[in-house]
N, C-alpha and C positions, 0 to 999 in steps of 0.2 A: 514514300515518306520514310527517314532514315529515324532512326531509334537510338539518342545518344546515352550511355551510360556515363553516368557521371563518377564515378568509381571506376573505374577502367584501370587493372595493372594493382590494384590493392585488396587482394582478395586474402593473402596470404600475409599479409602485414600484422594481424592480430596474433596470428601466429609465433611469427618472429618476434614480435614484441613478447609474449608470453614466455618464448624460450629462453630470453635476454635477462628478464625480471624475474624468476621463477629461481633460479641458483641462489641468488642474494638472499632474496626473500627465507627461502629456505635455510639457509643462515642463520639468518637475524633469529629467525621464529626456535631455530636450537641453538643457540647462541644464549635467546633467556630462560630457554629450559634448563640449562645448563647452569647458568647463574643461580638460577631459582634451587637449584636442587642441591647446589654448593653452601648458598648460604642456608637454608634448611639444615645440611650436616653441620655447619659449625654451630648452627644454635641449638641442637639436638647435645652435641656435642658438649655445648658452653651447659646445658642443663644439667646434666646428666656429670659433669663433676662439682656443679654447684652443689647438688641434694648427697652425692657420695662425701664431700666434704662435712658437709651440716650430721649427717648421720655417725659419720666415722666420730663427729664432735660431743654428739647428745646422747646416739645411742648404741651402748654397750654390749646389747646382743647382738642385734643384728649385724653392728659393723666392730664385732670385739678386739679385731686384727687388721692389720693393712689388706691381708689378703680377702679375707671378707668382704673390707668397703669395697675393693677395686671388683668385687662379683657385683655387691650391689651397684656399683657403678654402673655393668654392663646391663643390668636390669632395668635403670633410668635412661637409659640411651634405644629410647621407643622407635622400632623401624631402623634400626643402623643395623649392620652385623661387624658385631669389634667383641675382639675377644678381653678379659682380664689383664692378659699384659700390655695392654694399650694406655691402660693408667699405672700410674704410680702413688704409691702414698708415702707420706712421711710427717712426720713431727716437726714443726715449725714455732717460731717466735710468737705467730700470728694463732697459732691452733693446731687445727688438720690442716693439711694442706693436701691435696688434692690434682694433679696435673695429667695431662691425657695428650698424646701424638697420633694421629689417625693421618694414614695416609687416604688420599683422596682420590680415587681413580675417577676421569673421564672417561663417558660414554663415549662419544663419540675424539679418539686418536688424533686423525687428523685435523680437527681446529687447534687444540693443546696437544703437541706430543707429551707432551712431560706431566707426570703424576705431580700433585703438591700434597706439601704434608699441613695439616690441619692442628693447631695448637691450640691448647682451652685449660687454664687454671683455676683453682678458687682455694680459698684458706676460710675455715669456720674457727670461732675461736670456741675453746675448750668449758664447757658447762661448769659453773663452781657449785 
């Protein structure tokens, strides 16, 4: 009595299938870490010259100078590492205004070669 396998010749196919699927896959899964972790800087980012703006606007000690606010800037920017000159302050129509360029490095090079830079504004108007 002969014994047929009914699988004969696909032992190796899950295999193949795994090494085929597995590149992409890997991709996609740093591909939304990557996004997720972008937009997180820009709203860290977008914060952190909102509250510099409003302060530099209301309050007189702590933000009594541009270069003040722009320290407190970096202190509102929870988890980033950006230094003082990353903001600018100045005197506006509008109040404080408040603006910030952060360049953006990717983890991982080869999906983006190229660094982007990161823009975040705000203008608080001036306390009567």
């Amino acid at each position: 009595m002969r014994i047929l396998k009914p699988f004969r010749g696909e032992s190796g196919s899950v295999a193949v299938e795994y090494a085929l699927l597995l590149p992409a896959l890997m991709l996609f899964v740093i591909g939304l870490m990557e996004v997720g972790r972008l937009l997180w800087t820009q709203t860290t980012l977008d914060r952190a010259v909102e509250a510099a703006a409003r302060c530099g606007a209301v309050d007189e000690v702590t933000c009594a100078n541009a270069a003040a606010t722009a320290d407190y800037a970096v202190t509102q920017a929870f988890g980033l590492n950006v230094e003082a000159d990353v903001f600018s302050v100045s005197a506006a129509a509008c109040g404080v205004s408040v603006s910030a360029a952060f360049t953006y490095n990717f983890l991982v090079p080869w999906v983006t070669p190229q660094d982007m830079t990161l823009h975040a504004s705000a203008c608080y108007p001036l306390a009567s």
